[in-house]
C-alpha positions in Angstrom: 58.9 -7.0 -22.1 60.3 -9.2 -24.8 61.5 -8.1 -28.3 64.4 -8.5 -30.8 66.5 -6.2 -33.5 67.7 -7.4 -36.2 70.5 -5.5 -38.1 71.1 -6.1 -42.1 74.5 -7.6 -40.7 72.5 -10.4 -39.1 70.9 -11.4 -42.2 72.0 -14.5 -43.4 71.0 -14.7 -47.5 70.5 -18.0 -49.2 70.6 -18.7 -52.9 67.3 -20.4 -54.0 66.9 -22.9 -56.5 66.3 -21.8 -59.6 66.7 -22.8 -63.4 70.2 -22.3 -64.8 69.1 -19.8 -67.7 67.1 -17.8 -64.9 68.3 -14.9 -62.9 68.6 -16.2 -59.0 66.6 -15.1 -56.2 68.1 -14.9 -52.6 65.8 -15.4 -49.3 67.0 -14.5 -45.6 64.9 -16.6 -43.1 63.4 -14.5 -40.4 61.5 -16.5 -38.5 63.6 -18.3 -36.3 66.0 -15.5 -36.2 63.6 -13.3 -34.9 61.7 -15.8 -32.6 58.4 -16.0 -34.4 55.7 -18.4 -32.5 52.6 -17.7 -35.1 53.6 -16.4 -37.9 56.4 -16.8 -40.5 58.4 -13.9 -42.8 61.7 -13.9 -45.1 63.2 -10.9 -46.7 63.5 -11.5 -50.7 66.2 -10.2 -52.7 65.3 -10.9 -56.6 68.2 -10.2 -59.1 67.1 -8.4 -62.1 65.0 -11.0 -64.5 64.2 -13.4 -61.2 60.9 -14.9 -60.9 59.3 -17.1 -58.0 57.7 -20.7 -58.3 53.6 -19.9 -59.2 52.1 -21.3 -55.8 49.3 -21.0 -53.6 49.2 -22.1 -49.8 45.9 -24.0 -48.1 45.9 -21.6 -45.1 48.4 -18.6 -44.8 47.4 -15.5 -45.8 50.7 -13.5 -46.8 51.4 -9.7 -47.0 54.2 -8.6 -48.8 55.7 -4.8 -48.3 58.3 -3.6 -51.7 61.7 -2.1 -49.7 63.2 -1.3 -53.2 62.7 -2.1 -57.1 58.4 -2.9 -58.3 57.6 -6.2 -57.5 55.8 -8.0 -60.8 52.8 -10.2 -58.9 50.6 -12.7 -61.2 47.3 -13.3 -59.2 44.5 -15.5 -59.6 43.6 -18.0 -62.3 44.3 -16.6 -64.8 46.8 -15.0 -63.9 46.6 -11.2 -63.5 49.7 -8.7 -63.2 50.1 -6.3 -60.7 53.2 -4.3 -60.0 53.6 -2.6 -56.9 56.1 -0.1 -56.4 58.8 0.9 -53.2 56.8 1.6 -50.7 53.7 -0.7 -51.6 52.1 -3.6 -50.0 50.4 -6.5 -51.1 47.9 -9.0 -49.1 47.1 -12.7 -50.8 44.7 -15.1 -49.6 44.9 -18.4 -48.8 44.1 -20.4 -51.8 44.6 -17.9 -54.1 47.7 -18.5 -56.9 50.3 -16.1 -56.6 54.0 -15.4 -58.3 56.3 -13.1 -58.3 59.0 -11.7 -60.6 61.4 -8.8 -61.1 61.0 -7.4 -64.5 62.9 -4.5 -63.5 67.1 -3.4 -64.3 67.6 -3.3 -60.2 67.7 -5.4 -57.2 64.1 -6.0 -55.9 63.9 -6.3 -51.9 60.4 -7.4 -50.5 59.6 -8.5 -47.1 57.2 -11.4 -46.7 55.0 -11.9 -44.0 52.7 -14.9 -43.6 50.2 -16.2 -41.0 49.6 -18.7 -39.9 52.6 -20.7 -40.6 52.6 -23.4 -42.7 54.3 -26.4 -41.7 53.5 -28.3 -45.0 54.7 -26.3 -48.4 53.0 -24.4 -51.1 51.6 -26.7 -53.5 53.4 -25.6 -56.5 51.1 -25.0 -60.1 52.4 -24.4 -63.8 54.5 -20.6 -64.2 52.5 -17.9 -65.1 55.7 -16.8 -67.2 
């Protein structure tokens, strides 16, 4: 029997890129800490007024699960809000545009699961925002 635990003192956050007027987003890198073969997940932390790149992958599917604050989707094209609150879970298919955003005054958290994982990145399109 194989399995790891991962405690919230393991987590290692990185600041992402992000325009200097915008509000940051932070990203903690599960996979390899975790010992993923197949599959590929981060944990999120959006700052108040953060938003994501709009992208859309080839081949993953992602699921997304809210572990505080509403998370502020845009999916499709065009683009089509959908918040989803603490608790909620969201499932994107490949090839559909997706991004995300904080509009609310808290921390957002979301986990982000994908499958299968992509060694070749998102191919970025124009902000929804």
């Amino acid at each position: 029997m194989a399995f790891r635990v991962i405690r919230p003192d393991e987590l290692e956050w990185t600041r992402r890129p992000h325009e200097p007027e915008e509000a940051p987003r932070h990203v903690a890198e599960l996979s390899e800490l975790a010992g993923f073969a197949h599959t590929r997940a981060n944990v999120w932390r959006y700052e108040p007024g953060a938003k994501g790149r709009r992208h859309k992958h080839k081949l993953q599917e992602e699921t997304f699960v809210v572990l505080a604050g509403t998370l502020s989707m845009y999916l499709g094209d065009p683009p089509e809000r959908q918040d989803v609150p603490t608790g909620g879970l969201i499932h994107v298919e490949p090839g559909t545009p997706l991004q995300t955003a904080n509009h609310g005054d808290e921390d957002l958290l979301v986990y982000a699961y994908g499958t299968p994982p992509e060694s070749e990145h998102a191919e970025i399109l124009d902000s929804a925002l």
